[in-house]
N, C-alpha and C positions, 0 to 999 in steps of 0.2 A: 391416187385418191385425193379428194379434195379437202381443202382444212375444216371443215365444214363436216365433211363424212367423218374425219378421224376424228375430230372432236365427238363428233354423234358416238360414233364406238365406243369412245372411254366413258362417255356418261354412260351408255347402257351397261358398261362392266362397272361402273361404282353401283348402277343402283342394285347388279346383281350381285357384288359386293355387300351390300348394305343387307338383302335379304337374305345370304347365307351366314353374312354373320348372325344376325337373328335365331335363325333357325337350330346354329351350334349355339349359341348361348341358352337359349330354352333346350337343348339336350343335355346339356352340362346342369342347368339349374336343376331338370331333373331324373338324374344319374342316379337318384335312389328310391323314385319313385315308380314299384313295379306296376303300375297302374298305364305309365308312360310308356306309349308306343314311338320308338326312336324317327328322328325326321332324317329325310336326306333329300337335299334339294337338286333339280333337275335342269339344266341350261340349255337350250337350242339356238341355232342362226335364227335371227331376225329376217324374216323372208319379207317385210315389209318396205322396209331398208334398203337403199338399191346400193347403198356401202355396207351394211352387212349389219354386225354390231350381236350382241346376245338377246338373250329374253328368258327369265323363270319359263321354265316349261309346265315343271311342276315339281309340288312337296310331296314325296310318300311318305306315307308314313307305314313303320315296319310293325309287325303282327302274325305271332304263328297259331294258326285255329287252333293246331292238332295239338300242340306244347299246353294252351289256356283253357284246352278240355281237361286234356292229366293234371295239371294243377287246380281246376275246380273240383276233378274227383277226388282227387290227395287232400284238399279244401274240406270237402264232405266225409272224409273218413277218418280226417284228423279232429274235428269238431267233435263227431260222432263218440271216437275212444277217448277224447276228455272229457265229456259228460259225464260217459260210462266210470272213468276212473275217478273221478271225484265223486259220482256216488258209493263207488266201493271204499274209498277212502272215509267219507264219512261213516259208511254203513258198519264199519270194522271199529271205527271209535263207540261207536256206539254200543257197540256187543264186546269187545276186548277179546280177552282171555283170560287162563287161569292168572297169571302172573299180574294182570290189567288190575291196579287200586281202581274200585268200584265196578268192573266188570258185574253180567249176572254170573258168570263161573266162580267168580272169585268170591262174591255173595255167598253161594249156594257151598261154600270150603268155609265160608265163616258158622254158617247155618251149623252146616256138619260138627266143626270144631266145637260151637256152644253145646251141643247135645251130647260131643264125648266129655264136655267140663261137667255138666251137669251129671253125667252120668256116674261120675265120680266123687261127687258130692251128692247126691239128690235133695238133701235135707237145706242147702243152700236157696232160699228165694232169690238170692238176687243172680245167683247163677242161670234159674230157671228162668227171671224177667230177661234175662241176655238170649236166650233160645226166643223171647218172643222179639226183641229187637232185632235177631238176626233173620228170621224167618221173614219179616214184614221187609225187612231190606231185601229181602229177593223174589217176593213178591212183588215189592215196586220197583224191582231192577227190571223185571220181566214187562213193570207197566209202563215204566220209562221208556224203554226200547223199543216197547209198542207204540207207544208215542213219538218218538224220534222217525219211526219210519213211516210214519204219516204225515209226519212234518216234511219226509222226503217225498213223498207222491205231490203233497201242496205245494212244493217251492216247485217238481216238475209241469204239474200246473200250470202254476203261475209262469215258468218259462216259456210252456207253449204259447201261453196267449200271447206273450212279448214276441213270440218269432212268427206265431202269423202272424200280427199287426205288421212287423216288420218284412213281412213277406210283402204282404198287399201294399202298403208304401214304396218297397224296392219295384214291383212289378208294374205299380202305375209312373213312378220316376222312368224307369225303362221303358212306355211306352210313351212316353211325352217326350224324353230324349230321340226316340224313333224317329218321332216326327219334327224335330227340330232340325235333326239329322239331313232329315229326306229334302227340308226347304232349303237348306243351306247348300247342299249337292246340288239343287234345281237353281238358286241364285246364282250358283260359281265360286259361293264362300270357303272356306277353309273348316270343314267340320273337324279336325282332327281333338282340337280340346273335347270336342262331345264328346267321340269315340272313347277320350281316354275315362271321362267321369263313367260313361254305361259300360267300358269295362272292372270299374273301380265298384260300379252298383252290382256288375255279376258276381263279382270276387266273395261281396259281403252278404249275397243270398245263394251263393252256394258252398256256405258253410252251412245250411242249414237243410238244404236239396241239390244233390250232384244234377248239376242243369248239362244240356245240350244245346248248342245254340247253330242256329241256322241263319246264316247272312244271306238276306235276299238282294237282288240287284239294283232296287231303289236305295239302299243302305241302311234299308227298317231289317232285324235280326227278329228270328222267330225263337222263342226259348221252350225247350221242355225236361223236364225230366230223365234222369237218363235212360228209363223204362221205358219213353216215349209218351209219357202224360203233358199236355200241353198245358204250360202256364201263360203264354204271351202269343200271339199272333194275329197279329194289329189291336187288338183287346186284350186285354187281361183279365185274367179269371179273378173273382173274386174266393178268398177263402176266410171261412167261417171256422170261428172256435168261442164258445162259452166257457170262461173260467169259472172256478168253482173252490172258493176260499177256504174251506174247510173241507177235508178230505176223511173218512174214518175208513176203518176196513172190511164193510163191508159195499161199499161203495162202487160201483163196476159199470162201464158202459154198455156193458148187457143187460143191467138191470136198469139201464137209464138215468140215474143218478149222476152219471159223470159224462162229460160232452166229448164225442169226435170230432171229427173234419169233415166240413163240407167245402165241392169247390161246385160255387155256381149254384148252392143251395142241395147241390147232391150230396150223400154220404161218401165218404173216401174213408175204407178200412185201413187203419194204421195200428200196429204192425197188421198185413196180413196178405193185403189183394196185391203189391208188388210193384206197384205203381209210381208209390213214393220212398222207396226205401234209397236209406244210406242219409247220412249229415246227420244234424243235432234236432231233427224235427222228430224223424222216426226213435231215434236215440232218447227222448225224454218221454215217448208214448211206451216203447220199452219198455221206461224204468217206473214210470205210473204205474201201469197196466200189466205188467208181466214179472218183473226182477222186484220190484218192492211189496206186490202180493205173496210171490210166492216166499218170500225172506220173511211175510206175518205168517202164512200159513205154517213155517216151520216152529214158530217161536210160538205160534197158538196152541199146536202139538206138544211142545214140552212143558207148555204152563198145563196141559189138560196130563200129560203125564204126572207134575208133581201132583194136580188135584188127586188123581184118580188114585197114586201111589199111597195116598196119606188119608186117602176117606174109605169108607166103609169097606171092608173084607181086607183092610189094610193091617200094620200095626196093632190099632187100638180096636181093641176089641169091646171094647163098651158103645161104638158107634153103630146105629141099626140102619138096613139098607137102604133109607132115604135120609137120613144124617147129613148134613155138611160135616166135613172132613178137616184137617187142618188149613189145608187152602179151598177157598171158597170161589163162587164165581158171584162176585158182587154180594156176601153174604150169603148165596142161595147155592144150595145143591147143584153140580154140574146138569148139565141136560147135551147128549149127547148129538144133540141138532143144530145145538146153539155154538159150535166152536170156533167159529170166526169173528177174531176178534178177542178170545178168552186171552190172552198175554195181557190185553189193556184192562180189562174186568176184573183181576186176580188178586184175591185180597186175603190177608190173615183173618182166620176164625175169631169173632168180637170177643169170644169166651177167655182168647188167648192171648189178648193186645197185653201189650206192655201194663198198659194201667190197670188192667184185671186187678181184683182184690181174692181170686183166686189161680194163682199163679202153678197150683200143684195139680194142677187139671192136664201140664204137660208130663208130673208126673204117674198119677193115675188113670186118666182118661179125659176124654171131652164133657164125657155123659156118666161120670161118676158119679153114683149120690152124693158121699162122701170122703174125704180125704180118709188116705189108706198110712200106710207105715210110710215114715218120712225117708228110711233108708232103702227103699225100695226101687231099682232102678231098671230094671226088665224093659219097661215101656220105651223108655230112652233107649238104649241100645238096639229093640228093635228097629225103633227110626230112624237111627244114625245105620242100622245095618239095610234098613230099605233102600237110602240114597244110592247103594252101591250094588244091589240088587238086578240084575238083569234079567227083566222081565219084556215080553213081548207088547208092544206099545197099542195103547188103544186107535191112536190115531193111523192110519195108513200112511200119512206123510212121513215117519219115520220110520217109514219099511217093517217086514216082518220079523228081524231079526232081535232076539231078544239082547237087550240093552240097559243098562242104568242109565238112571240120571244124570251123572256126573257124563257116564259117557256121552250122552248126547249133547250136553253143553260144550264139549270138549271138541265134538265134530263138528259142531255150526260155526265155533272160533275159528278152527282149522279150513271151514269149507270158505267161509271170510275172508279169511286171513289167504287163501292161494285164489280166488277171485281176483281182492285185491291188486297181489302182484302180477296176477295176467293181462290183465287190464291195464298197470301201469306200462309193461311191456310191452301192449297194443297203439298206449297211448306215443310212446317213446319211439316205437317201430313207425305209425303216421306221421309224428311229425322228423325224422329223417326222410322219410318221404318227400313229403312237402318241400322241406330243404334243398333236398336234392334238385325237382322241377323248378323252383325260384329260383336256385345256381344256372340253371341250365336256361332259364328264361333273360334272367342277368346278361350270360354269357353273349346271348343276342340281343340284348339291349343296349344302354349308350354305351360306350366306352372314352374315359376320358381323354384319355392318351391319345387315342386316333382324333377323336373334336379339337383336341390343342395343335396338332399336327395340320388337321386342315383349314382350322384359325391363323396358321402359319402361312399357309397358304394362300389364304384369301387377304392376309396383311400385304405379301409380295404381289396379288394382283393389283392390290389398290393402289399400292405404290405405283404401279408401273402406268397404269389406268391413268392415274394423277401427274405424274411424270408427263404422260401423253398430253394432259389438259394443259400444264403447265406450256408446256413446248412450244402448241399451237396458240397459245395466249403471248408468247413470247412475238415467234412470226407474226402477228395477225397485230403486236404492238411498233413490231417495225417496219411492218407496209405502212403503218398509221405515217410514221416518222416519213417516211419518203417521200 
């Protein structure tokens, strides 16, 4: 070989030196970045060379389909059960239990308690002003909660609208990387940073829709749904959602009031048609639409039970069958058409507020002409013995079995409170999930140990590569000399 050739050689292994060290150092820089699809660089003879020498053949870069589907699904189902768990977690603060300072149970034990104090004194006013302090505290426990869980349908609301925006952002970024993609493959450039941001754009939209993705031969990827709904295929769909700041309960996308999804301008049933289920999109239409109505409907039911327990044919027998009762619905007789929503409308009888100037009206009646014997306490004890009372509920929503009041406060804590923790355990069992596919996606991604090893490696080529230049710079100084 000639000096000339062997020199050629060792330059083409520094410069394919130079580019593997490269390619390990951007593996190593990022070793923690699961977004990072690992590079490993490829050498061939120099066929142009008639001494030989190397040449980059090519950079792979590594990626397993079938591993970044189970992690987009793990993705979409871990999102999903932590919605879910922090609504239940809020949703249980809000209603407590018996034990719970300021619960409506714990209210409705206070309720209780002032009517046995009273009834033990009845000649007491300021005992009897305590039955109306405590009554109106569980009326507004009942309106507060109703309030709270429209407070939750609003904030889920307001999240959908943030995850479509961010849907339609994520799926026009992925369709513009497509084609960045596609030009850089057609120049001969190095697309692999693309690859890694439109894999880094999947990750972060399918937490909100378990996606399927289709890698076409140009290097544009096709994305859908994992029901098969197409969001990306050279276009992206556009998807529609109207928020709606203020949410009350009777509010419903049936009645129109409150906005669905449209993609492309069409309707898309969520929860319902199958298309898009799974992740944090369907997960907040859920808890709008399904888990935070039916959690009013139940609390509607027992504000229409205290109504119903405490007004006419009840206790107080001075009350006539169109009477407002002790609990009222916004001052006005129940009507039994109008029950959605009665948890937020429930209000103590004017007659009986606190500042009444006739406060012995809890001991005699609502509708008494006139105050009766001061030690008379019959009335009381009936009320305090209605609370516990198991009677068959007017509402359907609390089944037909006859129950108290106390009871049914008792089981909406209880049905709360094991929600709750099942949810937390959904959410705890997803994200081991997840964990697991990112160990297992890790596992085939960088590793530093082996990039140091074959930095090891490519230090002793350079050496020797260098070595070679040296040598023939030497020779090629001593022919000079001759």
């Amino acid at each position: 070989m000639s000096l000339s050739g062997a020199l050629s050689n060792a330059m083409s292994g520094l410069v394919a030196n130079a580019r593997g060290t490269t390619v390990i150092s951007s593996n190593i820089a990022n070793a923690l970045n699961e977004n990072y699809g690992r590079r490993d660089i490829s050498l061939s003879t120099n066929a142009t060379q008639t001494s030989g020498g190397v040449i980059v053949a090519n950079v792979t870069r590594h990626a397993d389909p079938i591993l970044a589907y189970q992690k987009r699904l793990a993705l979409a189902d871990h999102s999903a059960a932590s919605a879910q768990s922090d609504f239940q977690a809020t949703l249980e603060q809000l209603i407590g239990s018996v034990d719970t300072i300021g619960s409506v149970a714990e209210k409705l034990t206070r309720f209780e308690t002032a009517l046995l104090s009273s009834a033990s004194d009845p000649s007491s006013e300021t005992r009897l002003r305590n039955i109306s302090v405590a009554s109106e505290a569980f009326a507004g426990g009942l309106r507060d909660t109703s309030a709270g869980i429209d407070a939750l349908r609003s904030r889920a609301d307001a999240e959908l609208a943030n995850t479509v925006d961010r849907l339609n952002s994520g799926l026009l970024q992925l369709e513009q990387l497509n084609a960045q993609i596609m030009t850089a493959r057609h120049l001969g450039q190095n697309a692999h940073g693309l690859m890694d941001r439109r894999d880094a754009t999947l990750d972060v939209l399918a937490e909100f829709v378990p996606l399927h993705v289709v890698e076409r031969d140009s290097g544009k990827i096709a994305v859908f749904t994992a029901q098969g709904r197409t969001l990306l295929d050279e276009r992206a769909v556009t998807i529609g959602f109207a928020p709606t700041s203020t949410i009350l309960p009777h509010m419903t996308v049936e009645n129109g009031l409150l906005s669905g999804m449209t993609i492309n301008g069409k309707p898309v049933g969520i929860p319902g048609n199958g298309m898009m289920n799974g992740g944090s999109l369907e997960a907040q239409f859920n808890l709008r639409d399904v888990s935070a109505p039916q959690m009013q409907k139940r609390l509607d039911a027992i504000a229409r039970d205290a109504i119903e327990r405490f007004g006419p044919g009840g206790p107080d027998t001075t009350l006539g069958v169109t009477d407002p009762g002790i609990f009222t619905d916004n001052g006005l007789n129940f009507d039994v058409a109008n029950e959605t929503g009665l948890a937020g409308r429930i209000t103590l009888n004017a007659a009986l507020w606190v500042g009444s100037s006739e406060p012995w009206r809890w001991r005699d009646g609502l509708n008494a002409t006139a105050q009766g014997d001061v030690g008379q306490s019959d009335l009381l004890l009936r009320m305090k013995a209605q609370l516990n009372l198991a009677a068959v509920p007017g509402s359907t929503v609390l089944g037909s079995a006859p129950r108290s009041l106390v009871d049914h406060l008792q089981e909406l804590s209880n049905t709360v409170a094991a929600q709750r923790v099942g949810s937390e355990e959904a959410r705890v069992a997803t994200f081991s999930r997840l964990t697991e596919l990112r160990d297992a996606a890790a596992s085939d991604g960088v590793n530093t140990d082996q990039e140091l090893q074959k930095l090891i490696e490519l230090e002793k080529s350079y050496a020797a590569n260098a070595r070679v230049v040296q040598v023939v710079d030497d020779m090629l100084s001593e022919l000079l000399r001759i």
